[in-house]
C-alpha positions in Angstrom: 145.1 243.7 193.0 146.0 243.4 196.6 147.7 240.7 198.2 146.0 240.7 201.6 142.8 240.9 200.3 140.5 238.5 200.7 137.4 238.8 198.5 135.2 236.0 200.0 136.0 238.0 203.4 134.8 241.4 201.5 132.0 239.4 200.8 130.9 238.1 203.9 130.9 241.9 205.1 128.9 243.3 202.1 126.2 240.9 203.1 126.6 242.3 206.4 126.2 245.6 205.6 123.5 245.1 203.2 121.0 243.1 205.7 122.0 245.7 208.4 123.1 242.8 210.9 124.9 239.4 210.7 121.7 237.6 212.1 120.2 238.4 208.3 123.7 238.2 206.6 124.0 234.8 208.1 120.8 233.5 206.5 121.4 234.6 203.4 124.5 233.4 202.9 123.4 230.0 204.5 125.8 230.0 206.8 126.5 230.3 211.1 126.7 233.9 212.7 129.7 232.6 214.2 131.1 231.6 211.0 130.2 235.0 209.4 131.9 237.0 212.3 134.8 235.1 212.1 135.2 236.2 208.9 134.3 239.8 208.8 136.9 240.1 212.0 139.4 238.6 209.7 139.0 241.3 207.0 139.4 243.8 209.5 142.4 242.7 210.6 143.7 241.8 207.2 142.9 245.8 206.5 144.3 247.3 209.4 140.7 248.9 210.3 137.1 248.4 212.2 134.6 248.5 209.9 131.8 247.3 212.1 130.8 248.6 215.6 128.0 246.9 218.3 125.1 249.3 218.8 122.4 247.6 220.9 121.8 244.3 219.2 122.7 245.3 216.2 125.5 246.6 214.3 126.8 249.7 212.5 129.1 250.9 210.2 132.5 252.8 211.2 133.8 255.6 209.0 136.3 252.5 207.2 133.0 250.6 207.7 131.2 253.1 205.4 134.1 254.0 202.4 134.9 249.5 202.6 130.9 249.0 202.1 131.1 251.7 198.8 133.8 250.2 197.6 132.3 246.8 198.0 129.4 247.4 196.4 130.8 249.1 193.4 133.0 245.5 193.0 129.9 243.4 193.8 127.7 245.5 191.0 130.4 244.7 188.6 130.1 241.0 189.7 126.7 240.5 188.9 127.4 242.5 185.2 130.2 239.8 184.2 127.8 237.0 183.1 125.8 239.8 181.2 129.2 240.8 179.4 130.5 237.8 178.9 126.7 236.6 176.8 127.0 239.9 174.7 130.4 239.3 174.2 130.2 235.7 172.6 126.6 236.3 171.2 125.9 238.0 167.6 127.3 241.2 167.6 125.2 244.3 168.5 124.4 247.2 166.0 124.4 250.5 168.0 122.3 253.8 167.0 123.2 256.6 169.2 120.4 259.1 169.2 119.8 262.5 170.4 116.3 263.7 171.3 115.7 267.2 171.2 113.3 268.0 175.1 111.1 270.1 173.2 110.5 266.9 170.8 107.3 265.0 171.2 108.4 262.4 172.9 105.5 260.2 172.1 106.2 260.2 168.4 110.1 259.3 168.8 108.8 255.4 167.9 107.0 256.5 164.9 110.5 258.3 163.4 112.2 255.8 164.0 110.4 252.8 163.6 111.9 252.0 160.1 114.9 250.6 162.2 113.0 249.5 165.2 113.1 245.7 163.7 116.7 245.5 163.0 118.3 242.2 164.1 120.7 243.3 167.6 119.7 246.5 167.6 121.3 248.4 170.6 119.3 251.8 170.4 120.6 254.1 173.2 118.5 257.8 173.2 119.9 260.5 175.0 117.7 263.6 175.7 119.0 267.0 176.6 119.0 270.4 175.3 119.3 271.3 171.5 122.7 273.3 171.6 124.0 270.4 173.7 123.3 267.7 171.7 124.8 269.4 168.8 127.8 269.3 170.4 127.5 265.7 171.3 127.0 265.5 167.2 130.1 266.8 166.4 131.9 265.1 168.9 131.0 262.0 167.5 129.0 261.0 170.6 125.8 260.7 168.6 125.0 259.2 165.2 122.1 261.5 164.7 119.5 263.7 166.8 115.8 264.4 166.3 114.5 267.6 166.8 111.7 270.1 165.8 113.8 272.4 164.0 117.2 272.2 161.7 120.4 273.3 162.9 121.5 276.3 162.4 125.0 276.9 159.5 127.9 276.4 161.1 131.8 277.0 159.8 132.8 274.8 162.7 130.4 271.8 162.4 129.3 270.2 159.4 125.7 268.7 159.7 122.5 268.3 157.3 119.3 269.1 158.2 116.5 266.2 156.9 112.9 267.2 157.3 110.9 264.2 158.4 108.1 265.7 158.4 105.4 267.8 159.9 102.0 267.3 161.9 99.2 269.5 162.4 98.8 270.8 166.0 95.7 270.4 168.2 93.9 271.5 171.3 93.1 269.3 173.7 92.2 269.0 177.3 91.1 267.1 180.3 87.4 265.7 179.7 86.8 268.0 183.2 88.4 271.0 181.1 86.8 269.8 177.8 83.2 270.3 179.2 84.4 273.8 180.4 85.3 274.5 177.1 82.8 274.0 175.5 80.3 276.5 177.4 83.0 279.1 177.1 82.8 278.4 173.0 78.8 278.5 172.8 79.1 281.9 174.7 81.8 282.8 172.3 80.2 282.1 169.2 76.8 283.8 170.4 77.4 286.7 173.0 79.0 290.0 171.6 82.3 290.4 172.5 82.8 287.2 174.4 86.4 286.2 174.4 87.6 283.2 172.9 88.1 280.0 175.2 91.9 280.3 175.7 91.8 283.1 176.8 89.5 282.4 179.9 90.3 278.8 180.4 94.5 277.8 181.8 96.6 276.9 179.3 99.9 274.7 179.2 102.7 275.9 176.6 105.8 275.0 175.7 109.0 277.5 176.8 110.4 280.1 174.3 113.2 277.1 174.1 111.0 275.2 171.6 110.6 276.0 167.8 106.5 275.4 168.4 106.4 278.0 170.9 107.1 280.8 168.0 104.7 279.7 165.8 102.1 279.5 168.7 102.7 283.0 169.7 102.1 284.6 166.1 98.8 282.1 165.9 97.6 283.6 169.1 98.1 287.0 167.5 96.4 286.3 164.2 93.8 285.4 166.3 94.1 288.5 168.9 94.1 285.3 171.9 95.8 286.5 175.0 96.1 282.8 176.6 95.7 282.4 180.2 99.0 280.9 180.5 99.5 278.2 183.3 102.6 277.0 182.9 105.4 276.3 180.6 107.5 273.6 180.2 111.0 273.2 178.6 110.3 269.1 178.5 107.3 268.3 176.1 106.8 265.0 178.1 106.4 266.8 181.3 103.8 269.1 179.6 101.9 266.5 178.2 101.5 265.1 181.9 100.2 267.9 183.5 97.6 268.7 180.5 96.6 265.0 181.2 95.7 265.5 185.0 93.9 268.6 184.0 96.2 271.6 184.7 95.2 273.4 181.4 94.4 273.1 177.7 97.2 271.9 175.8 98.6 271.4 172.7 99.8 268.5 170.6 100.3 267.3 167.4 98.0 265.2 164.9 100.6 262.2 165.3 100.5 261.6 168.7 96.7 261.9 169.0 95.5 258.5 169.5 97.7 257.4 172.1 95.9 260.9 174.2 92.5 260.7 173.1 92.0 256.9 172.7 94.8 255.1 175.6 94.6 258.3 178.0 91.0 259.8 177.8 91.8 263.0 176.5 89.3 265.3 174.3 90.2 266.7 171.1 88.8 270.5 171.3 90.0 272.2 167.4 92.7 272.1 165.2 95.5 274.8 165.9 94.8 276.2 161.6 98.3 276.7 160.1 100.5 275.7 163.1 102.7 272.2 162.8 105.2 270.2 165.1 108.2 269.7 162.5 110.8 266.7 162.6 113.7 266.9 161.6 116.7 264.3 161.5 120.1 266.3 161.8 123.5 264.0 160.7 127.2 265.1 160.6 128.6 264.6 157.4 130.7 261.8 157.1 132.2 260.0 154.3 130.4 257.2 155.2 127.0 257.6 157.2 125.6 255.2 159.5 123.8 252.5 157.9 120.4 253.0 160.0 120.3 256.5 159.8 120.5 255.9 155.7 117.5 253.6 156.7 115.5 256.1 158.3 116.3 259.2 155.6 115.6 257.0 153.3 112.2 255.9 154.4 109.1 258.0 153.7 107.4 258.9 157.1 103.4 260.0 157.1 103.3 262.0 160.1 100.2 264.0 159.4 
């Protein structure tokens, strides 16, 4: 820590710097301007550097003004963090679960897999989202106690995991209510007219990217049912997908689970089962001699997801 630093004076200009004037900087602190310049002027000469410069009635940041007020801020932050680290510090300790969320994972069922720890006393549940490969990497580094993801990992002589299947839900259609009504004059004609084509394939259509283990099986459905979708857009992120279906972009699909919280909270209309397809979960652990006590608890428990 520097000698010649004075931190009250470093704080005096942070509040400058922050209000954009020592009028303001003065109020807040609850102090005079004069008092306030003062001070500032003696943390420039303590440094060796101008930090602030007069522009009109106002004042501005020099180059030192600019890297000081960075630098100040970062100590500042950390300021206001203390009493938060000192209370988690002295309070009942925390019990972490690390997990990794696959992006092509619903990410509205993620509460429903892992609600068997949810009530855990001090939980400290930290979820990091990224790409499948990644996150097995982040597995084997220890970075993670477990991921959830809609497929199992792939053997590996390099990286010991297990693949636990969750379970499975059934996929559906469904749509905007705008798109729904659409829909449904494109089925009649379907069912009735010779050689009317089926709805998706005249009405847009939101699907996940190749990246995704649903976006294979949706393929060979839409062949088995010689569908050529009018494709939309794709979306590596299944939250992101879900979004756009929800503001009417395109037909989408979904699994069972997650169907209330679309059709019932978020006005969406269930159009028809996708026969034969299903989202799959699947928890994937590193072996360890010992294994985390709430992933245990979630392996364990016996998830209904259909």
């Amino acid at each position: 820590m520097s000698q010649n630093l004075n931190y009250k004076h470093l704080y005096y200009f942070w509040a400058v710097a922050k209000e954009g004037g020592m009028t303001k900087a003065a109020d807040r602190l609850g102090m005079a301007v004069q008092t306030v310049s003062a001070q500032v002027r003696e943390l420039e000469k303590s440094l060796g550097y101008q930090l602030l410069k007069p522009v009109g009635r106002h004042v501005a940041l020099t180059p030192a003004g600019e890297a000081a007020y960075r630098h100040a801020e970062q100590i500042f932050e950390m300021g206001e963090q203390l009493h938060d680290v000192l209370r988690q510090a002295t309070d009942q300790p925390q019990v972490a679960l690390r997990v990794g969320i696959s992006d092509g994972l619903p990410k509205l069922a993620i509460p429903r897999l892992l609600k068997p720890v949810l009530d855990t006393p001090h939980l400290r549940l930290e979820c990091h989202e990224d790409e499948f490969d990644d996150l097995l990497a982040d597995l084997a580094l220890h970075r993670l106690d477990m991921i959830l993801a809609d497929r199992p990992a792939p053997p590996n002589d390099n990286v010991r995991v297990y693949n636990h299947v969750l379970g499975q839900s059934p996929v559906q259609w469904l749509a905007h209510p705008k798109l729904a009504e659409q829909w449904q004059r494109a089925l009649v004609l379907h069912q009735t007219g010779p050689n009317q084509p089926h709805p998706l394939a005249v009405l847009p259509v939101l699907l996940p990217t190749h990246h995704a283990a649903l976006r294979g099986r949706l393929n060979r459905w839409f062949e088995q049912q010689e569908i050529r979708p009018q494709i939309t857009g794709e979306f590596e992120d299944s939250a992101s997908l879900i979004q756009f279906g929800t503001i009417g972009m395109g037909i989408f699909p979904a699994p069972q689970l997650v169907l209330p919280e679309l059709t019932d909270k978020q006005g969406m209309r269930w159009l028809v089962e996708c026969t034969g397809v299903a989202e799959q979960f699947v928890l994937i652990g590193s072996e360890r001699k010992v294994i985390h006590p709430l992933v245990r608890q979630v392996l364990d428990a016996v998830h209904s997801l259909q």
